[in-house]
MOPAC internal coordinates of N, CA, C and O (Angstrom, degrees):
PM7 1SCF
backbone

  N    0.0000 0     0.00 0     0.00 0    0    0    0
  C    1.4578 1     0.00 0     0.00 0    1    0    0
  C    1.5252 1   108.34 1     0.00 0    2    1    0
  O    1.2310 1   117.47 1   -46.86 1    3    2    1
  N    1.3688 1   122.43 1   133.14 1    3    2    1
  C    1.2731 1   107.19 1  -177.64 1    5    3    2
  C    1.5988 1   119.22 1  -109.98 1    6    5    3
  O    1.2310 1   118.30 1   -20.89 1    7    6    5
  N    1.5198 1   120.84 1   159.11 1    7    6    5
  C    1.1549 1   108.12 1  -175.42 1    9    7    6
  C    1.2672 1   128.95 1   -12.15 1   10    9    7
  O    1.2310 1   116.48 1   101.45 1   11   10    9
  N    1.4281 1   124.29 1   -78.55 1   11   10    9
  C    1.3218 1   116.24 1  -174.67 1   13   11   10
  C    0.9143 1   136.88 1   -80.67 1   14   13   11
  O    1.2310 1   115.56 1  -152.59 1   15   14   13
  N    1.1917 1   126.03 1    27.41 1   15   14   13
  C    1.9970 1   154.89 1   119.50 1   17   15   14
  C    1.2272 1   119.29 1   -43.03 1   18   17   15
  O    1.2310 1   121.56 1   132.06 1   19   18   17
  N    1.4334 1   114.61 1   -47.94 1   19   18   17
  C    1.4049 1   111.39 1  -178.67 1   21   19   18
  C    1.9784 1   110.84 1   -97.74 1   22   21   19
  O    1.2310 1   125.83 1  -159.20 1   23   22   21
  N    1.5450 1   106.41 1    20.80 1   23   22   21
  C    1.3469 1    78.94 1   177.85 1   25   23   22
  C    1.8241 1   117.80 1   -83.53 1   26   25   23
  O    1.2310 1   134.44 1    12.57 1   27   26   25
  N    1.0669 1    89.68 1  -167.43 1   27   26   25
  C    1.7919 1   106.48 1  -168.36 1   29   27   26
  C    1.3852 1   103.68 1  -110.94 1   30   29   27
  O    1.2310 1   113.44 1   -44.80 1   31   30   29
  N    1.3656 1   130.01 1   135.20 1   31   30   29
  C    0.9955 1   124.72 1   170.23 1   33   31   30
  C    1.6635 1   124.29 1  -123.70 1   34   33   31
  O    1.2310 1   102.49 1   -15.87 1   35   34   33
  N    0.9245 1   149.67 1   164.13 1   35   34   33
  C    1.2019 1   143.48 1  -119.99 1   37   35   34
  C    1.5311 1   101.02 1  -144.19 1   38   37   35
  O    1.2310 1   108.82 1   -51.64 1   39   38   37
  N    1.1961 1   138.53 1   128.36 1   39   38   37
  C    1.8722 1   129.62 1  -170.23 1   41   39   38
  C    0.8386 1   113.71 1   -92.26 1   42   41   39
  O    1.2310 1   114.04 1  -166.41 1   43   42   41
  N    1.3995 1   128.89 1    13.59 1   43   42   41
  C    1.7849 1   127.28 1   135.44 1   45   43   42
  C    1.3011 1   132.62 1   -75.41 1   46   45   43
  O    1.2310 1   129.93 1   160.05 1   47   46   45
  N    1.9460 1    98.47 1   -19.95 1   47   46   45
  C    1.3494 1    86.45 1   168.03 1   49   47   46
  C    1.6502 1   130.63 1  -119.30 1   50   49   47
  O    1.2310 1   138.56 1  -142.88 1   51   50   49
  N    1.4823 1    81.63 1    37.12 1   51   50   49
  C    1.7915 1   111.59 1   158.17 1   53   51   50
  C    1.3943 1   114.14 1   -56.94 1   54   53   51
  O    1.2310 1   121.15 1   -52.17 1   55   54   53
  N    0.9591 1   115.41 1   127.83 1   55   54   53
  C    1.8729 1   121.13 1   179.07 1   57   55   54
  C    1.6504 1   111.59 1  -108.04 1   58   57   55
  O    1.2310 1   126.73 1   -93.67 1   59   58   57
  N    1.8913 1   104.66 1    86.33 1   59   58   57
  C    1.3660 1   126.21 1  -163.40 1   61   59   58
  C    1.5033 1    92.60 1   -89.18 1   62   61   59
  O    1.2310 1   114.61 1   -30.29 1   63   62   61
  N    1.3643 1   127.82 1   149.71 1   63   62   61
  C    1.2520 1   125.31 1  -162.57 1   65   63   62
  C    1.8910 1    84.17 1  -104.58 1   66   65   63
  O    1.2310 1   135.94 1    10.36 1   67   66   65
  N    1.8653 1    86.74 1  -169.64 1   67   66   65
  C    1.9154 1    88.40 1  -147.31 1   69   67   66
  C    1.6819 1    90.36 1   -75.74 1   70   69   67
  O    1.2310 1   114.18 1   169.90 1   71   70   69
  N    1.0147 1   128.63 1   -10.10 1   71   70   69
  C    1.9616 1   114.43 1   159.39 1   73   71   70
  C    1.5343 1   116.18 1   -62.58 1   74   73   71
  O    1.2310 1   124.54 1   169.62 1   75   74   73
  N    0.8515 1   108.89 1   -10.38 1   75   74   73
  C    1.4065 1   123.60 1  -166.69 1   77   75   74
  C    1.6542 1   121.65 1    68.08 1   78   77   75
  O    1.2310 1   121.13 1  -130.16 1   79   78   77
  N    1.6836 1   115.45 1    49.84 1   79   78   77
  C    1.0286 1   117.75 1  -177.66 1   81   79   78
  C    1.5463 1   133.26 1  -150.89 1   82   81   79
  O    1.2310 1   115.51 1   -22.58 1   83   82   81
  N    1.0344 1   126.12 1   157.42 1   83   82   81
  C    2.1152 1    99.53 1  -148.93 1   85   83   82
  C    1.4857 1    85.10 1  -132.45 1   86   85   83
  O    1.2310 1   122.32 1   -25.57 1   87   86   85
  N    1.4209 1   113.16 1   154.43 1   87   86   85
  C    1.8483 1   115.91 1   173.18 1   89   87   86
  C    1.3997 1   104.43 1   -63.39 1   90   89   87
  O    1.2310 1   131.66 1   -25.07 1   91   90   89
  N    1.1938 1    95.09 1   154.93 1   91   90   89
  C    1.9507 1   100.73 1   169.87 1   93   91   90
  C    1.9062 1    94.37 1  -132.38 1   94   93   91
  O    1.2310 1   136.30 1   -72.59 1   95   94   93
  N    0.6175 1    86.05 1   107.41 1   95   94   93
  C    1.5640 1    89.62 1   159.18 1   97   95   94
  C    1.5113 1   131.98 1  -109.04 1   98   97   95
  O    1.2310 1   127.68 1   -43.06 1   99   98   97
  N    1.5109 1   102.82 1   136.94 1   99   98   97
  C    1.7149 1   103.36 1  -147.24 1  101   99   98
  C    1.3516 1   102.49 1  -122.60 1  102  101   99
  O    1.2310 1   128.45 1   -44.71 1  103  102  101
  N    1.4502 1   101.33 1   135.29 1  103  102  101
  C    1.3287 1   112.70 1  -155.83 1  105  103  102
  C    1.5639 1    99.72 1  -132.94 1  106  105  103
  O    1.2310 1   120.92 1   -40.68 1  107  106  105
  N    1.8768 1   115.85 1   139.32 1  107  106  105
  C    1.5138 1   103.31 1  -177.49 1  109  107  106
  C    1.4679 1   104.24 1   -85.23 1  110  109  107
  O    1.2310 1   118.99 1   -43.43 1  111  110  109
  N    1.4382 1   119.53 1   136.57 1  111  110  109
  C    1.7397 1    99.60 1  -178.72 1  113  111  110
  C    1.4436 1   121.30 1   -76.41 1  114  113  111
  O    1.2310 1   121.06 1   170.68 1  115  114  113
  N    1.4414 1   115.58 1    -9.32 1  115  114  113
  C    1.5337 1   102.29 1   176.58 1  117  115  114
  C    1.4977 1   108.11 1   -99.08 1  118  117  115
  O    1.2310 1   124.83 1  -178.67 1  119  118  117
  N    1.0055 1   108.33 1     1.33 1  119  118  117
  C    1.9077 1    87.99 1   175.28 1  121  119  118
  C    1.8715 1   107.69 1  -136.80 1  122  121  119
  O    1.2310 1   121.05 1  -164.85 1  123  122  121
  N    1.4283 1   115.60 1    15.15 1  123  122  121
  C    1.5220 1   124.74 1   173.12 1  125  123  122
  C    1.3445 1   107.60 1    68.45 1  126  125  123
  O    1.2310 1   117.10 1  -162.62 1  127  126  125
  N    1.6387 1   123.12 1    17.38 1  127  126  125
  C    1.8068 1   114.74 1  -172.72 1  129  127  126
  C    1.4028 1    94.95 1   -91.99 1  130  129  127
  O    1.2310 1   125.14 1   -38.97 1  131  130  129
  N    1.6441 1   107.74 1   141.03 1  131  130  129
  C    1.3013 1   131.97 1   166.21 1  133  131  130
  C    1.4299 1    87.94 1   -61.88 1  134  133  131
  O    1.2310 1   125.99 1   -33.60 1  135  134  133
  N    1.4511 1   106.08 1   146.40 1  135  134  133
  C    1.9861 1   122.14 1   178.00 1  137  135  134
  C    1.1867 1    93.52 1  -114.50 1  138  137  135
  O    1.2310 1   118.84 1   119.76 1  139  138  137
  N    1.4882 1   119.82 1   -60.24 1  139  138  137
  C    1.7498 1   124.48 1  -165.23 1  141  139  138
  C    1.1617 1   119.11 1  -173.28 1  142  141  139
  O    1.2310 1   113.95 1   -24.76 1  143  142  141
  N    0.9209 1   129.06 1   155.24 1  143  142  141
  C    1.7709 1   127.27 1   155.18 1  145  143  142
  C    1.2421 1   114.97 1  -107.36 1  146  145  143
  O    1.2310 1   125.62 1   -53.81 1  147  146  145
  N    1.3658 1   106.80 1   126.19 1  147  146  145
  C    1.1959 1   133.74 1  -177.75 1  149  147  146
  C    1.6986 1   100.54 1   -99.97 1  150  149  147
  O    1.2310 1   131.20 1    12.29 1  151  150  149
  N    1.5412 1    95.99 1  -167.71 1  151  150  149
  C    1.7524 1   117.58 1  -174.37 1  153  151  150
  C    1.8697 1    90.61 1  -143.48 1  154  153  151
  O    1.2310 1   120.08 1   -55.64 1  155  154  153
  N    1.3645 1   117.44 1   124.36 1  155  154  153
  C    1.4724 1   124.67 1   171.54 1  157  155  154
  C    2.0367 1    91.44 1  -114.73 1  158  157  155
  O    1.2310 1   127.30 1   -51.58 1  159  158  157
  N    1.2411 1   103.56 1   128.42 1  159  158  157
  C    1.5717 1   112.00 1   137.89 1  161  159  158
  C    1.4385 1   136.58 1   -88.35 1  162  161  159
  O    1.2310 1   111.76 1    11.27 1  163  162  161
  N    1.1089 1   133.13 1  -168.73 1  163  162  161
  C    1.9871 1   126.42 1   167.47 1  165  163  162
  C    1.0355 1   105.19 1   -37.45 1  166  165  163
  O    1.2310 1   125.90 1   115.13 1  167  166  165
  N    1.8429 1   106.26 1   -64.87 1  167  166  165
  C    1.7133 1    99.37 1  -149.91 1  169  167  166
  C    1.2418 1    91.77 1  -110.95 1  170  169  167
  O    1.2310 1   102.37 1  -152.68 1  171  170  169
  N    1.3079 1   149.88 1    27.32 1  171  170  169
  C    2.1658 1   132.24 1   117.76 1  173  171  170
  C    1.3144 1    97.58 1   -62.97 1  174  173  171
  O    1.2310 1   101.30 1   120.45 1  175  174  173
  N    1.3237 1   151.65 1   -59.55 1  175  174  173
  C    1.1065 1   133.88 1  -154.12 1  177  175  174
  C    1.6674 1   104.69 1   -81.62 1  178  177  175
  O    1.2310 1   119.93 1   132.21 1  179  178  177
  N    0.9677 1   117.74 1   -47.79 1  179  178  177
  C    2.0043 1   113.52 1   165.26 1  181  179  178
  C    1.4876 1   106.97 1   -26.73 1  182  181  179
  O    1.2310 1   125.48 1   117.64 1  183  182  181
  N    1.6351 1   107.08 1   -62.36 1  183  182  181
  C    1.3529 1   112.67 1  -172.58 1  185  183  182
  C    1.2447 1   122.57 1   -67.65 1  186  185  183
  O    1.2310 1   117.43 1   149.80 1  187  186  185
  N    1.4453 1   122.49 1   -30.20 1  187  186  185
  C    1.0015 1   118.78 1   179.13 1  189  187  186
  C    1.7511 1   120.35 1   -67.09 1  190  189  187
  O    1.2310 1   129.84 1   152.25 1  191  190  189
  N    1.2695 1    98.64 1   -27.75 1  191  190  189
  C    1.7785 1   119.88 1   175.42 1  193  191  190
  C    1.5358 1    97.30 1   -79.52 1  194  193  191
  O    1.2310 1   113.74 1   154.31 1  195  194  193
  N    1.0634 1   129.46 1   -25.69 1  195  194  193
  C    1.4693 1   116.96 1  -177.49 1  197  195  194
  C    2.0336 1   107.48 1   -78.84 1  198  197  195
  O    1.2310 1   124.26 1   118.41 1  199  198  197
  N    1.2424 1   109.44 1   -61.59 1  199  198  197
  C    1.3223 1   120.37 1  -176.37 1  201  199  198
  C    1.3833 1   122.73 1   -69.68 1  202  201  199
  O    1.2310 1   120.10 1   148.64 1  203  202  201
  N    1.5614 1   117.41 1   -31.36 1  203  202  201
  C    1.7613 1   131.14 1   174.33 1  205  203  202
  C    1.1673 1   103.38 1    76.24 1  206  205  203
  O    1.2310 1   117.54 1  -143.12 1  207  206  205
  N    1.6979 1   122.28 1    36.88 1  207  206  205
  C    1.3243 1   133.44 1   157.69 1  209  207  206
  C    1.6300 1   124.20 1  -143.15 1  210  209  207
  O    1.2310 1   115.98 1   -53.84 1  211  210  209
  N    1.4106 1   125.24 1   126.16 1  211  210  209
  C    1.5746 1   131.27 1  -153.86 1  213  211  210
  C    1.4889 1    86.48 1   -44.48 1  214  213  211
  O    1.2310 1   123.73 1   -53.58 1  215  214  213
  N    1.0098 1   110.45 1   126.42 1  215  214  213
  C    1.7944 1   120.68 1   117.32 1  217  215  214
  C    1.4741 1   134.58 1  -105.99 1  218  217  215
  O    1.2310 1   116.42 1   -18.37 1  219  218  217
  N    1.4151 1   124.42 1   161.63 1  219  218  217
  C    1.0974 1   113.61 1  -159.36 1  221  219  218
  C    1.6451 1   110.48 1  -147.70 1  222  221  219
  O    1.2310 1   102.82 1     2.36 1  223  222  221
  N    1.1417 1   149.11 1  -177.64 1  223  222  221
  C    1.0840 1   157.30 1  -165.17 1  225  223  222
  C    1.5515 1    91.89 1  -116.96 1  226  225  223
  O    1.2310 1   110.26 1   -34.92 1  227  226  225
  N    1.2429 1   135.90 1   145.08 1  227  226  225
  C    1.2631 1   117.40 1   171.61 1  229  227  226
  C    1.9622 1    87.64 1  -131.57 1  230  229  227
  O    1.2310 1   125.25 1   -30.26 1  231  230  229
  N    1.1441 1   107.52 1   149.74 1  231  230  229
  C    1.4904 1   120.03 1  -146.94 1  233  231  230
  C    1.4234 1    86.45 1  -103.04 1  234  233  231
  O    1.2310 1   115.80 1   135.08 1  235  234  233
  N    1.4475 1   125.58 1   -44.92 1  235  234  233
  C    1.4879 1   111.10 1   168.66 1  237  235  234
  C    1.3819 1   149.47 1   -54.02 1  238  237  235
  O    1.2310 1   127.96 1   130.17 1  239  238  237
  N    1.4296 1   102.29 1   -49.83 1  239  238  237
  C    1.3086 1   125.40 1   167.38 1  241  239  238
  C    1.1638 1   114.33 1   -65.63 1  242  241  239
  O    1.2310 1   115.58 1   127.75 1  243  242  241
  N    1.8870 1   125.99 1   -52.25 1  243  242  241
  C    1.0681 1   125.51 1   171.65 1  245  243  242
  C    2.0199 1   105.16 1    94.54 1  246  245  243
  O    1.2310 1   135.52 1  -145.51 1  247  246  245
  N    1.4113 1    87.57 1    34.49 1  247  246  245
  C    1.3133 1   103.02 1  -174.11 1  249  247  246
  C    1.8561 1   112.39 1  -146.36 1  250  249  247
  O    1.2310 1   114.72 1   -26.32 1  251  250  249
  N    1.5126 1   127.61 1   153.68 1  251  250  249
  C    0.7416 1   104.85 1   162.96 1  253  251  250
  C    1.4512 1   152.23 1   -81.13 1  254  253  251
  O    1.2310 1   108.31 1   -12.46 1  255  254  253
  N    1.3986 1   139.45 1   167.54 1  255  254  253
  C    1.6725 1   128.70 1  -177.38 1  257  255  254
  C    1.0962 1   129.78 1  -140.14 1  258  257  255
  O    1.2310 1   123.10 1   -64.33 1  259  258  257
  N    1.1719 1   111.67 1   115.67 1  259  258  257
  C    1.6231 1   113.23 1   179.80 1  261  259  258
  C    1.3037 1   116.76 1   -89.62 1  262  261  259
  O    1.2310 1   118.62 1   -80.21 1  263  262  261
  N    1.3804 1   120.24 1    99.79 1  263  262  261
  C    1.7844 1   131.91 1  -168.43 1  265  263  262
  C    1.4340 1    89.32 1   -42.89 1  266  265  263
  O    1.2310 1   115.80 1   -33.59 1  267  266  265
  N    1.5749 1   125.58 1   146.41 1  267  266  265
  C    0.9757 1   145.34 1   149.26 1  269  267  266
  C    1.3061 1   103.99 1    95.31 1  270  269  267
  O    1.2310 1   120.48 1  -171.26 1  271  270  269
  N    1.3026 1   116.69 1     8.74 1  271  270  269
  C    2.0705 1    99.10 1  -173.44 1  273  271  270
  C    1.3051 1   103.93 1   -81.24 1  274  273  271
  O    1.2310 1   126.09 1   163.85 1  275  274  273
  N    1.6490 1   105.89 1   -16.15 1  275  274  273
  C    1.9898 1    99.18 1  -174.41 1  277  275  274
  C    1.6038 1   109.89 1   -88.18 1  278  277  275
  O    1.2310 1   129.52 1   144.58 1  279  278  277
  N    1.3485 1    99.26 1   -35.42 1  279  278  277
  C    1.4747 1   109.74 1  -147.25 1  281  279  278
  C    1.4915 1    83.79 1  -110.13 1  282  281  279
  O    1.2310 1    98.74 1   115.83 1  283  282  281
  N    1.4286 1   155.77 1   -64.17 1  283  282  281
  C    1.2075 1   152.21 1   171.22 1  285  283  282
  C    1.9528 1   105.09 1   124.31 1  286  285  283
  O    1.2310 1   127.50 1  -157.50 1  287  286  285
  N    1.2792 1   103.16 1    22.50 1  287  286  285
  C    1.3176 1   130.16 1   149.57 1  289  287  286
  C    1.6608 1   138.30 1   -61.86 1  290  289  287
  O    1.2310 1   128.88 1  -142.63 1  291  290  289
  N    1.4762 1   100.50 1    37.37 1  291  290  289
  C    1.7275 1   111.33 1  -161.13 1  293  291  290
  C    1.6559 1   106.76 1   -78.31 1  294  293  291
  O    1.2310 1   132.79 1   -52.31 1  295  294  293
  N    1.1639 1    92.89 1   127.69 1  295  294  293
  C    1.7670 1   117.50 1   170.99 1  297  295  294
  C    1.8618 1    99.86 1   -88.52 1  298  297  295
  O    1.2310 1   132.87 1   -85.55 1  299  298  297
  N    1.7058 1    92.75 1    94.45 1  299  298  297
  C    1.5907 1    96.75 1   173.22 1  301  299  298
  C    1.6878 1   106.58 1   -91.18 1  302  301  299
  O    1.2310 1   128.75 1   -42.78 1  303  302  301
  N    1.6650 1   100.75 1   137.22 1  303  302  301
  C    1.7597 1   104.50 1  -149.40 1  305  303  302
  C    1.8908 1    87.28 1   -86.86 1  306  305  303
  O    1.2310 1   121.24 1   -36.71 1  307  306  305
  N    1.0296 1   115.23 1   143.29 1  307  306  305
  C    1.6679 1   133.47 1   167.78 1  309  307  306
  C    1.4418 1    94.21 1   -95.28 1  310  309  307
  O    1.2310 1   118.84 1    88.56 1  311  310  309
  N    1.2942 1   119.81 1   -91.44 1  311  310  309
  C    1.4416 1    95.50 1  -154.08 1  313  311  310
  C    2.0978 1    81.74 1  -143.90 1  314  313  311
  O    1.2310 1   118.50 1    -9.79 1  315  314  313
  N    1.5162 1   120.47 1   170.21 1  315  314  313
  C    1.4149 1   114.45 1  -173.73 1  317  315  314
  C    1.5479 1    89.66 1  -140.22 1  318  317  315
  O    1.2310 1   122.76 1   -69.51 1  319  318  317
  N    1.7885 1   112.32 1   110.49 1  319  318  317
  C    1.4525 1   112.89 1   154.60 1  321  319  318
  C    1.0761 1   121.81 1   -85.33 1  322  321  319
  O    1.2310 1   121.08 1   -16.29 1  323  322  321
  N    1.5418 1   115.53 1   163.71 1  323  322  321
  C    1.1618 1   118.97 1  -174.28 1  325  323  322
  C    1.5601 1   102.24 1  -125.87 1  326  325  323
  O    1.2310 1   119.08 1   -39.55 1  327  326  325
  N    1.7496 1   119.36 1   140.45 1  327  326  325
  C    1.4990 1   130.23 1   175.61 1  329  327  326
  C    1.7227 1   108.66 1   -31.14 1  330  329  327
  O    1.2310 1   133.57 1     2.40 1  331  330  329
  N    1.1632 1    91.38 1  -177.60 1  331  330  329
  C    1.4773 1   103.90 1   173.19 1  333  331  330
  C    1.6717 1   100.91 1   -96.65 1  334  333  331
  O    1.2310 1   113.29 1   154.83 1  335  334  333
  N    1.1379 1   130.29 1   -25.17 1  335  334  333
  C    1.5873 1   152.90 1   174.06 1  337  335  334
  C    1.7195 1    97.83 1   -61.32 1  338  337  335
  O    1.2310 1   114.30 1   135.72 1  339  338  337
  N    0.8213 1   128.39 1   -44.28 1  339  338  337
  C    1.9092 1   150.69 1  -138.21 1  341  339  338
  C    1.4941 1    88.85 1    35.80 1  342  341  339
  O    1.2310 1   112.79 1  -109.27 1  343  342  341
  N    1.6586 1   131.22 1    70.73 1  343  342  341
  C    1.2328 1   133.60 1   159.06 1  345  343  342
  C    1.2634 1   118.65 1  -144.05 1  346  345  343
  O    1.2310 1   120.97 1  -143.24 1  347  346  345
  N    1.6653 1   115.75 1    36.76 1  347  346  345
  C    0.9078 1   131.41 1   151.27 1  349  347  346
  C    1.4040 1   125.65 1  -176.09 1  350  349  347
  O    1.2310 1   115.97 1   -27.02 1  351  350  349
  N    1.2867 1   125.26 1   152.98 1  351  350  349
  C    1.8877 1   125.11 1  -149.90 1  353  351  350
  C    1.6537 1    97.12 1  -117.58 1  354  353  351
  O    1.2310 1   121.72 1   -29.84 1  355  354  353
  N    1.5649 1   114.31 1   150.16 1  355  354  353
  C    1.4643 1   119.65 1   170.53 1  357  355  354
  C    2.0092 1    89.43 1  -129.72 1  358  357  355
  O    1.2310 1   132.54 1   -56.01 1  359  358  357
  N    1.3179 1    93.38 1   123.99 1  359  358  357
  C    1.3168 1   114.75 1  -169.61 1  361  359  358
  C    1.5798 1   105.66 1   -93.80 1  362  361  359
  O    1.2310 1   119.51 1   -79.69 1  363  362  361
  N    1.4735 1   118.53 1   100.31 1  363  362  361
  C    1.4149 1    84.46 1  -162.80 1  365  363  362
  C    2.0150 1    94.35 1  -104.85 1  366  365  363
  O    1.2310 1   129.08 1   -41.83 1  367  366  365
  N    1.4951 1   100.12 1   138.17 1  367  366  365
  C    1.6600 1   103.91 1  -178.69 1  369  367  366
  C    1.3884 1   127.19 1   -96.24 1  370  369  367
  O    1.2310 1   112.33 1    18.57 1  371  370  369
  N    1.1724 1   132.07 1  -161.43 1  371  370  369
  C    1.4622 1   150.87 1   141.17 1  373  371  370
  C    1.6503 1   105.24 1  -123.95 1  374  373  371
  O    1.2310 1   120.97 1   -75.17 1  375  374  373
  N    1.6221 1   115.75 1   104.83 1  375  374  373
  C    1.5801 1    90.14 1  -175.69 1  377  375  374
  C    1.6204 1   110.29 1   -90.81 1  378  377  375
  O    1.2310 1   122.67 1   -35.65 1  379  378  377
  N    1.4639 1   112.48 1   144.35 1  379  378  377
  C    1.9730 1   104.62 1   143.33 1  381  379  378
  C    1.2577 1   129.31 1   -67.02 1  382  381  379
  O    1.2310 1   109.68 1  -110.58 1  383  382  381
  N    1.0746 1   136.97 1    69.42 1  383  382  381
  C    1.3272 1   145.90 1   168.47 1  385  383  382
  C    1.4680 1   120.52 1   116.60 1  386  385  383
  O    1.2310 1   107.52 1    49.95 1  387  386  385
  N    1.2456 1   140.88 1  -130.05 1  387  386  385
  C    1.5236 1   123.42 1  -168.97 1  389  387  386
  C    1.9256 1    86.35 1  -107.62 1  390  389  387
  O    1.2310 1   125.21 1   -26.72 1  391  390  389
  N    1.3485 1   107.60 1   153.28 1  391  390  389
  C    1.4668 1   129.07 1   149.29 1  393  391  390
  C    1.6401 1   112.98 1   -51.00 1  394  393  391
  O    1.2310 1   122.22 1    95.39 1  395  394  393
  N    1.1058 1   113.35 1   -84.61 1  395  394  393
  C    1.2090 1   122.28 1  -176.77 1  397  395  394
  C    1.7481 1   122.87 1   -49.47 1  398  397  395
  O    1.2310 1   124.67 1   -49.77 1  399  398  397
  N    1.6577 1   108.65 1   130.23 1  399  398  397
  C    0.9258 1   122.61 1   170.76 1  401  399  398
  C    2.0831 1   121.80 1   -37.11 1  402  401  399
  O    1.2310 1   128.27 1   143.06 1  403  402  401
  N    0.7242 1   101.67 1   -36.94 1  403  402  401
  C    1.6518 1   110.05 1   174.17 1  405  403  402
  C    1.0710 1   133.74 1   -90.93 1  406  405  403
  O    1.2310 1   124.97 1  -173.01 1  407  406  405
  N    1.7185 1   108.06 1     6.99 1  407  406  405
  C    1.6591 1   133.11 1   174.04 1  409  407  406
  C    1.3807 1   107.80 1    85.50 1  410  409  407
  O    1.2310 1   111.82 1  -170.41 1  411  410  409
  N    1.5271 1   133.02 1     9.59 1  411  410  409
  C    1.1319 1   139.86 1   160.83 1  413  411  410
  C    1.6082 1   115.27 1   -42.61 1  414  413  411
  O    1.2310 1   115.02 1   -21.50 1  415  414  413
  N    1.4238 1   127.05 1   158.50 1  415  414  413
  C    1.3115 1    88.57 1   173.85 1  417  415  414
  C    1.8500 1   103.49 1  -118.22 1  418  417  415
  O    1.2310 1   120.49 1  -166.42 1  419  418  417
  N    1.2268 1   116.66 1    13.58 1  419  418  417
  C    1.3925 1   114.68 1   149.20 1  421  419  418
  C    1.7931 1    94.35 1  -134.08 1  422  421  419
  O    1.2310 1   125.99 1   -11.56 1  423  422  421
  N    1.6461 1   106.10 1   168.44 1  423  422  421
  C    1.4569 1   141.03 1   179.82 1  425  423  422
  C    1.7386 1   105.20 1   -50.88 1  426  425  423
  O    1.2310 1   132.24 1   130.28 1  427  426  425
  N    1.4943 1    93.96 1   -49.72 1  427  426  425
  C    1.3628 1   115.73 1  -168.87 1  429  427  426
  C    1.7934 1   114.31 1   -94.35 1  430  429  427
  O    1.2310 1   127.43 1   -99.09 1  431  430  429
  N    1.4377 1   103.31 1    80.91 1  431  430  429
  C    1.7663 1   114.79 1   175.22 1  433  431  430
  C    0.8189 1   102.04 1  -128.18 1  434  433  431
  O    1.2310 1   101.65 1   178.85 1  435  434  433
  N    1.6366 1   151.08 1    -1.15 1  435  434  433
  C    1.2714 1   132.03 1   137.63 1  437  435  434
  C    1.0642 1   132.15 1   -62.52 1  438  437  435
  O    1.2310 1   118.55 1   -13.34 1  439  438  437
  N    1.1535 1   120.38 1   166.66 1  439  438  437
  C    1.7955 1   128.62 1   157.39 1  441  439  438
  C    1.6586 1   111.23 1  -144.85 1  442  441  439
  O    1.2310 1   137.66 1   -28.89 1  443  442  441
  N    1.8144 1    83.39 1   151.11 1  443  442  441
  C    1.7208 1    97.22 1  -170.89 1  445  443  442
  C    1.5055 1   110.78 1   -64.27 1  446  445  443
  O    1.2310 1   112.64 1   -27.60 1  447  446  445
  N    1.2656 1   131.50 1   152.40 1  447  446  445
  C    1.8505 1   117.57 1   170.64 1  449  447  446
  C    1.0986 1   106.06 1   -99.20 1  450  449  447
  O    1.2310 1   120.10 1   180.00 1  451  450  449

């Protein structure tokens, strides 16, 4: 891996768009499946670095969410890169059970025809 692979980056110099909120895209780390894309702000993404499980901004409610507190569906966080932009995150997990709301176990089980 070379230097600028392994640098560190700092959550100020995250590039949060003017809602104040950046894609997260979630990825399982042992088998490379997209889970979902989410939306992280400061403090989902603080929290999520504090506990070592996704939280998220949820854009509807307008509140924050920690996947799995209802349903017991926890996205335990491995490690979180950041773009070459720093304006957008790949979350990479271990999940407990499916991502998706409909017991899917990623977001993405459709396809367009």
């Amino acid at each position: 891996m070379s230097e600028q692979q392994q640098q560190k980056v700092e959550l100020d110099d995250l590039s949060f768009d003017k809602q104040g909120l950046i894609p997260a895209v979630v990825q399982d780390a042992d088998n490379g499946a997209v889970l979902t894309l989410a939306y992280m702000n400061q403090a989902s993404l603080q929290q999520t670095l504090s506990i070592g499980q996704t939280v998220f901004w949820s854009r509807s409610r307008q509140e924050l969410w920690h996947k799995g507190a209802t349903s017991g569906n926890y996205q335990n966080v491995i490690d979180i890169r950041i773009d070459c932009d720093a304006d957008a995150l790949l979350v990479r997990v271990r999940p407990v059970g499916p991502a998706c709301h409909t017991g899917e176990h990623s977001c993405f089980y459709r396809s367009i025809k």
